[in-house]
N, C-alpha and C positions, 0 to 999 in steps of 0.2 A: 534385611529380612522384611518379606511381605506382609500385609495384613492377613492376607490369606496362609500366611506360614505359621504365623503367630498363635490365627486361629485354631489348628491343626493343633498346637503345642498344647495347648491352653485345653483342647478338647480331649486331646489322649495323656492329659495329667500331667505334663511334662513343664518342669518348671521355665518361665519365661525369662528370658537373660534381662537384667538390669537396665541397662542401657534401651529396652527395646519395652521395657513394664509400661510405659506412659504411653506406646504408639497406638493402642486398642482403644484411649481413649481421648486423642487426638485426629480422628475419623467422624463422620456425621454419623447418628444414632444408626441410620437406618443401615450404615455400612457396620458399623458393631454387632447391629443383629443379625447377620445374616445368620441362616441356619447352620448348623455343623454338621448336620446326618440326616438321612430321610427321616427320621423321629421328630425330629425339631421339622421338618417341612411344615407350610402348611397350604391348605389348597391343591389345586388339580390332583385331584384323585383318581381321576379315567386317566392317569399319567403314572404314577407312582403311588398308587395304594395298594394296601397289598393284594399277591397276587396278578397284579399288573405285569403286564409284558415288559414294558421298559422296569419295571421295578425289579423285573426277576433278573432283566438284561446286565445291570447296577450290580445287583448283587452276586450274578456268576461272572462278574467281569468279563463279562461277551458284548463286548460295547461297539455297536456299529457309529462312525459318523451320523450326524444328525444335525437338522434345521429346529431351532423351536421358533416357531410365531405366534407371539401372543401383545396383548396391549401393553401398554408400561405400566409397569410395578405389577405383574403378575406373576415374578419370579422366574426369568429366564436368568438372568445371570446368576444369582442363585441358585437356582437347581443344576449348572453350568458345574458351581463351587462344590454341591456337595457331591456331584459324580464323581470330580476328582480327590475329592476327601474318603468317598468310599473306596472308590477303586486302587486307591494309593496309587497314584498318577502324578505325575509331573504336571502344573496347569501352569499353561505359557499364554496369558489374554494381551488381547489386541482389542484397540476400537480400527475400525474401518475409517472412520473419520480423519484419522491424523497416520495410520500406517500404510506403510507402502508396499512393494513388493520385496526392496529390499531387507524390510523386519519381514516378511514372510520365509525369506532364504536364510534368514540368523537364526531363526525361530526350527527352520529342517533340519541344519546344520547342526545344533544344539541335540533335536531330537537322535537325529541320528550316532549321534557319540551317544550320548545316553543309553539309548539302546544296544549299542555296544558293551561297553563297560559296564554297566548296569542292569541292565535288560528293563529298567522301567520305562513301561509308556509315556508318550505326551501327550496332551489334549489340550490343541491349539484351538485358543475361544475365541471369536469373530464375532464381540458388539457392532450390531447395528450394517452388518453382512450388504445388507440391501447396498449401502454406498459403496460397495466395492463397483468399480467397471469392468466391465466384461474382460480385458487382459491383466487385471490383478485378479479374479476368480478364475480364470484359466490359468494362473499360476499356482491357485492351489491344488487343479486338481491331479496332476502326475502324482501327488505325494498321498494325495488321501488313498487312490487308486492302490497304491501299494504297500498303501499300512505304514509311511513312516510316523505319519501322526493323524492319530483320530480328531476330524473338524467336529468343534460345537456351534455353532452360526446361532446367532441370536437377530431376531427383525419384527418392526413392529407391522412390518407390511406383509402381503399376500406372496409368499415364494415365486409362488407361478411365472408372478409377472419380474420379479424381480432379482431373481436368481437365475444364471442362465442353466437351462437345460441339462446339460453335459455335467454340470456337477450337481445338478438337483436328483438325478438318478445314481446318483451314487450314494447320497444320504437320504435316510427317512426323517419326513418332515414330523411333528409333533407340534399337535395345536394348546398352547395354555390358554385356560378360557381368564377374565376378569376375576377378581379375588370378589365373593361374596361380604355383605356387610358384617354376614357373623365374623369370617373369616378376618378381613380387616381389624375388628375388633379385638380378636383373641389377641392379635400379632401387636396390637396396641398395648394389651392391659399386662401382657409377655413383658415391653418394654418398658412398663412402669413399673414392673414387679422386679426384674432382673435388677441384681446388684454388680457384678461384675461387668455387663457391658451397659446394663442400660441404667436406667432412670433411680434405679430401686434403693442407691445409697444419696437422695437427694431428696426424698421422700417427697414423692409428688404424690399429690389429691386430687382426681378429677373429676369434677359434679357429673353425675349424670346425663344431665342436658346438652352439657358440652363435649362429652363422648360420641351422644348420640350426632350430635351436630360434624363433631371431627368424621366418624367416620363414615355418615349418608357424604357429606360435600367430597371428601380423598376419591369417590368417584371407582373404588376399586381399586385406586391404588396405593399400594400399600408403604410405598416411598414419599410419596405425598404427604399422608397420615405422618409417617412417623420424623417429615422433617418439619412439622407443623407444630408438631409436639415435642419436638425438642428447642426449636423458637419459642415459643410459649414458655416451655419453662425457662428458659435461659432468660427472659422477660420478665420474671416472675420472681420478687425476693421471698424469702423465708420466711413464717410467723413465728410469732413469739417459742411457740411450739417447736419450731424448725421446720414446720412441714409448708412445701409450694402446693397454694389454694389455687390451681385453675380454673377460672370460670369461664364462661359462655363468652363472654365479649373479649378475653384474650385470647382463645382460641379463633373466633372472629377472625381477629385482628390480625392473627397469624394466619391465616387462608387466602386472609383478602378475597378472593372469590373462586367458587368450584375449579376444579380440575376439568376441564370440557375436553374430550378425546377426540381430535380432528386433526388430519393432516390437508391441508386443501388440494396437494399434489398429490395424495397416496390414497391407497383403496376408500378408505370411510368416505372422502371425496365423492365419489364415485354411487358410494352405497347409499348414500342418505341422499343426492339429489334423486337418485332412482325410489327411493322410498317418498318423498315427497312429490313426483309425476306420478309414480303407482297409486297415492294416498288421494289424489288429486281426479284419476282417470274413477276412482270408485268413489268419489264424490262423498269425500269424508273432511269435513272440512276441520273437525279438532286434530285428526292424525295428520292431516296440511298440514295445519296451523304449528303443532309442531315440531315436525320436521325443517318447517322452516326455520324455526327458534333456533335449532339445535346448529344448522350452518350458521345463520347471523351472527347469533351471538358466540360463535366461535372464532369470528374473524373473514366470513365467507366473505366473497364480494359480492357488495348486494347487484350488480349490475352481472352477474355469471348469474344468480340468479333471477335476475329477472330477465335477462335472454331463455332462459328455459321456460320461463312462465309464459312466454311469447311464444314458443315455438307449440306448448301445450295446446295454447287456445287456438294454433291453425289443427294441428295434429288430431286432438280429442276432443275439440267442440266444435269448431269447424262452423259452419252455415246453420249448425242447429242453433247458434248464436251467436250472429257474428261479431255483435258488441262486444264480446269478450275478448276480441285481439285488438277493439280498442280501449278498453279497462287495461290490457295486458300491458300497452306500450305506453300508455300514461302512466302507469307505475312506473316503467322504468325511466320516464322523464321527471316525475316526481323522484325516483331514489335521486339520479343522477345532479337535479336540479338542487336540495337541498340536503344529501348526503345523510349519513347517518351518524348519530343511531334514529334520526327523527324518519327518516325517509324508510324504515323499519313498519312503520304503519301503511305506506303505499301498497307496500309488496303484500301486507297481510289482508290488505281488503280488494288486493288482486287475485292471493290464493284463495279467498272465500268467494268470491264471485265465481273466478273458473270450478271450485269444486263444487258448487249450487246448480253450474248452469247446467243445459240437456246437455248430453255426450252422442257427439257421430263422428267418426272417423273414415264417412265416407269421401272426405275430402283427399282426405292421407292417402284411401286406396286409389282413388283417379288418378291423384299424380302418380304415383307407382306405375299403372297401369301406362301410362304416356309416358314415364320413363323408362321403360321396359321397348314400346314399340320406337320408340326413339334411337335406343340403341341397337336394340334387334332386326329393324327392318327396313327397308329402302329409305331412304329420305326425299319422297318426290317430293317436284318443283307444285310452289304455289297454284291453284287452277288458275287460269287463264280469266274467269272470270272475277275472282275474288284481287286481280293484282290492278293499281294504281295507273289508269293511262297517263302518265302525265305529260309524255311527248305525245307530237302529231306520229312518228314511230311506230312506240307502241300501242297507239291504236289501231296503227294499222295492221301490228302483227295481233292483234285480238285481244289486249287486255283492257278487262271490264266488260268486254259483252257479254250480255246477258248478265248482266248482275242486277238484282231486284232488291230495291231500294226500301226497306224494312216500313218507313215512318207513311210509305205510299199504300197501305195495304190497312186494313182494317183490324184492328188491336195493335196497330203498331208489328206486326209478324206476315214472313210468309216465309214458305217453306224452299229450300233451296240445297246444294248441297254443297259445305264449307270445309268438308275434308278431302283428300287425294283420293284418286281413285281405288288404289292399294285399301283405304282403310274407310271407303265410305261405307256407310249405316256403322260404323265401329261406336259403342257406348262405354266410355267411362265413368261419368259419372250418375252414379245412382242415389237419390237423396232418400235418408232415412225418413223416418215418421215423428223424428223427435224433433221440439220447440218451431223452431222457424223454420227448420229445414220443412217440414209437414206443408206447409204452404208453400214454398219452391219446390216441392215437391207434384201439388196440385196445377202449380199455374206452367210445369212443363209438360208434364203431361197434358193440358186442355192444349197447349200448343203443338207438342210435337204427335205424342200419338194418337193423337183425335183424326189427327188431319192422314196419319198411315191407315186409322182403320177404314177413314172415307175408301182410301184410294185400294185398299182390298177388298 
């Protein structure tokens, strides 16, 4: 018999068979608490509160397939348990991690008799969905397609990207947002209080401070919290009294350090360097600063980002200061040179400099612009006068005549024409008015169109 069987038993009054009394509390805390009913939920309420579409969905057992994506410990498997605890469902769970396609077909095959003989539903649960490959989720979807069992997909990643297509339309996704501090709270002081599954016949005490402490660091999540708290107590003898005094330094102790939510390969990846080039291009350098913290100190690699920090200071500051692509690459010789976490202050006096410095991106558009006529349009041959005679040859067939020798002319310039015919008088690049571009800016035009308005 399941935990989840058990729970069922225990929930609708029914006495627990002997042999199976000790298994509720042979499971982690956080697996004893799970909720038994929408009543007991707690959190996502644009999900299941009342009145809610999907709450109404639950309750008239009109249950389509569905995706949840949400972070960890924000109750996807959970709310997973109690839809089939409502709906008096069969729940057949899978991890994606270790199942294959063959528990996919034992899992139909099951349904299917059931539903026969029985007529009850299944609701096959897919922890962690994303892992599945593209011909194990195309295995499941003939069956979702025809109602023999309703899919619960659980992922901590963006569906879009990582659920294919073909069965992403056949189920509605559903977003769980992070579990608020109150909310974490509640589900903690629930688990101190409870006598049957939780804490409550051990008589745990938790200082305030240490509450507060537990559940700002759990981060939102609620599994975190509640295996923190059940380490701490299990660490924790009895008083005189019989009651377990938790304080601040054993909860500590049991955290070791925040929960930081980052995948390096999966969306937040993705989201926080963009928030960190975003925070950078508006020239803020506390929301830099961090952004940056939040990849480092999660494990980023500091040389991923200090390639973006490089690529920032051609991209977004460009000639308005060009020093800043060489601050950019000495951090990332500094990270690489003596690693981190010391190599952690390179990058940050990298990010504060690029997010200080002037911002033009008129660098970014010229290349565009030449990569556009690049592809787009003829690729004529070098002029004739701009190419290397370096035989007696080709001198003779014309290359380098007339080419006029820069350093022989007065300011060092003279005006000449260095593109093909196709693309002559063609301007890419246009410098801004900010930092130092303002002066490359002055000293091309004294050169180039001083010398066009002469000549009109």
């Amino acid at each position: 018999m399941t935990l989840f069987d058990l729970g069922k038993l225990e929930a609708e009054g029914e006495e627990v068979p002997a042999e199976d009394e000790g298994l509720l509390h042979d499971v982690p805390l956080a697996a004893r608490m799970r909720p038994r009913s929408l009543a007991e939920f707690v959190g996502q309420e644009h999900l299941v509160g009342e009145g809610r579409v999907l709450r109404k969905s639950i309750e008239a057992d009109q249950l389509p397939s569905m995706i949840l994506w949400g972070p960890p410990g924000s109750g996807k498997t959970t709310l997973a348990y109690v839809i089939a605890s409502v709906t008096k469902s069969h729940f057949s769970p899978l991890s994606a991690v270790s199942a294959g396609v063959a528990d996919l077909r034992r899992i139909v095959n099951e349904a299917r008799r059931r539903r026969k003989f029985s007529g009850q539903r299944t609701i096959m649960f897919i922890d962690e969905i994303h892992r599945f490959n593209k011909s194990q989720q195309d295995a499941i979807l003939p069956y979702v397609e025809n109602g023999v069992v309703t899919l619960i997909g659980a992922t901590t990643e963006n569906p879009s990207f990582e659920v294919i297509s073909a069965l992403l339309s056949r189920c509605r996704v559903f977003t769980l947002n992070a579990l608020t501090d109150e909310q974490v709270r509640l589900i903690v002081e629930r688990a101190i209080k409870e006598e049957d599954r939780g804490l409550g016949k051990l008589k745990v005490e938790l200082s305030e401070d240490a509450l507060v402490h537990l559940v700002v660091m759990s981060n939102g999540d609620a599994r975190v919290a509640l295996n923190a708290l059940e380490m701490a107590t299990q660490a924790t003898a009895p008083g005189a009294d019989g009651n377990r005094r938790l304080s601040l330094e054993t909860i500590e102790e049991a955290l070791q350090r925040r929960a930081l939510l980052y995948d390096k390969s999966g969306e937040q990846h993705y989201d926080l360097i963009s928030a960190l080039h975003k925070s950078l291009r508006g020239s803020d350098p506390d929301a830099a600063l961090y952004w940056l913290g939040r990849m480092l100190e999660a494990g980023e690699d500091p040389l991923y980002v200090a390639r973006r920090l490089v690529r920032f200071a051609s991209e977004d500051v460009g000639m308005a200061d060009p020093q800043a692509l060489v601050v950019a690459v000495a951090a990332q010789q500094a990270a690489h040179f003596i690693g981190m976490p010391e190599g952690n202050l390179a990058l940050a006096e990298a990010v504060i400099y690029l997010a200080a410095a002037p911002k033009s991106n008129s660098l970014y558009e010229a290349y565009s612009k030449v990569q556009q006529d690049v592809e787009q349009s003829r690729n004529e041959p070098v002029p004739l006068h701009l190419r290397n005679p370096v035989t007696k040859l080709m001198r003779g067939f014309g290359y380098g005549k007339g080419y006029k020798y820069a350093h022989d002319y007065p300011g060092h310039f003279v005006e000449q024409q260095n593109l093909p015919d196709l693309l002559k008088g063609k301007r890419y690049y246009s410098p801004s008015d900010q930092g130092y571009e303002k002066e490359v800016r002055a000293r091309l035009k004294a050169w180039w169109e001083s010398k066009r308005e002469k000549k009109d």
